[in-house]
C-alpha positions in Angstrom: 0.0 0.0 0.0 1.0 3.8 -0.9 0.9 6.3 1.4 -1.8 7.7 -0.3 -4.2 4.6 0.1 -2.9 4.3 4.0 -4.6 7.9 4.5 -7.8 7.2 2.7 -8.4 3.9 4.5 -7.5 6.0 7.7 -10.1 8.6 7.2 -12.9 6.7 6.1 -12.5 4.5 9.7 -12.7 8.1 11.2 -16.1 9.0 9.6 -17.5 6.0 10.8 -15.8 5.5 14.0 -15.3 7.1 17.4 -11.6 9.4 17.7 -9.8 8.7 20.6 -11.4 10.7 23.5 -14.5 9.9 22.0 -14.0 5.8 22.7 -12.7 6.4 26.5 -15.8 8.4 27.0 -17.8 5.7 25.5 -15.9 2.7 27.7 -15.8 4.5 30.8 -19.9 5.4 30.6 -20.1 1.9 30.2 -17.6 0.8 33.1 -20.4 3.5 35.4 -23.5 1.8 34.1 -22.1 -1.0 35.0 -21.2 -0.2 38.8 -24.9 1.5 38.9 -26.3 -2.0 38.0 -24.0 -3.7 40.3 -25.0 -2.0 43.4 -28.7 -1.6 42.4 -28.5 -5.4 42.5 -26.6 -5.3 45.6 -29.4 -3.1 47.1 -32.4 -5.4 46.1 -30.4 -8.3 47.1 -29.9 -7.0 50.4 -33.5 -6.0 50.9 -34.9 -9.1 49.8 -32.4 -11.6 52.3 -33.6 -9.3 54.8 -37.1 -10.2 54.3 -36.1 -13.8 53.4 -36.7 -14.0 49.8 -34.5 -15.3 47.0 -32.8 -13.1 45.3 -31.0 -15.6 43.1 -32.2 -13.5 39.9 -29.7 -10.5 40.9 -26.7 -12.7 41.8 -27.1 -13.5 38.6 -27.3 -10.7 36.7 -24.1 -9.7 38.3 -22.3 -13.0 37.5 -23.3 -13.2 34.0 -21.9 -9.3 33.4 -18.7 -10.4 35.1 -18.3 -13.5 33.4 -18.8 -11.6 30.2 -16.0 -9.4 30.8 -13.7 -11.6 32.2 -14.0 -13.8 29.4 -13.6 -10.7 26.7 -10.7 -9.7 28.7 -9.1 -13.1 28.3 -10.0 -13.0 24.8 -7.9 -9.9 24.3 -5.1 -9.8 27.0 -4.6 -14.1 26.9 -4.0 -14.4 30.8 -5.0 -17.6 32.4 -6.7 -15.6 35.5 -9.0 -14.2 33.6 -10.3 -17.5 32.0 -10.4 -19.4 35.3 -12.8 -16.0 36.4 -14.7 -16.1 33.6 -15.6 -19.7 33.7 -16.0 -19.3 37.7 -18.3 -16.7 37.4 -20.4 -18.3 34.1 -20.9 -21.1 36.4 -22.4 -18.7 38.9 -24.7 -17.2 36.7 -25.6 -20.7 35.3 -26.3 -21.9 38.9 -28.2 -18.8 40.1 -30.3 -19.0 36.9 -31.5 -22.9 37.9 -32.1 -21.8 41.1 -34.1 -18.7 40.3 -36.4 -21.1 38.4 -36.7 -24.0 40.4 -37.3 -21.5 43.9 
């Protein structure tokens, strides 16, 4: 490739992409959402023990979001923690989903 076809190819990714800034804006909203979720589900988790209910369905929402990003992180970054997390945590979400069903 020229230099010339290096530059197109660049700028048509920018017209359809996000710039730099623009993508760490868009990863750390996400990275907020998620802590909002997590302790909304920490909150209703809480409440519902109190009053001795299950509350298997929030365990695993949680569980399944960080299985999800443990595994993508694995996927990416190749470290064996991150795998053993992810599959620890999938199994989490799987059991809590059984148990939300058969409670």
């Amino acid at each position: 490739m020229d230099k010339q076809q290096i530059l197109e190819q660049n700028k048509k990714k920018k017209r359809s992409g996000l710039d730099e800034r623009e993508q760490k804006i868009y990863n750390v909203s996400f990275g907020l959402g998620a802590v909002v979720v997590g302790v909304l589900c920490l909150v209703f988790s809480i409440y519902r023990a109190v009053h001795f209910q299950a509350f298997y369905e929030f365990v695993s929402i949680i569980t399944a979001y960080l299985c999800t990003t443990f595994l993508y992180q694995f996927k990416n970054i190749r470290r064996i923690p991150y795998l053993i997390a992810g599959i620890a945590t999938g199994a989490a979400a799987f059991g809590c989903l059984i148990l939300f069903f058969m409670v």
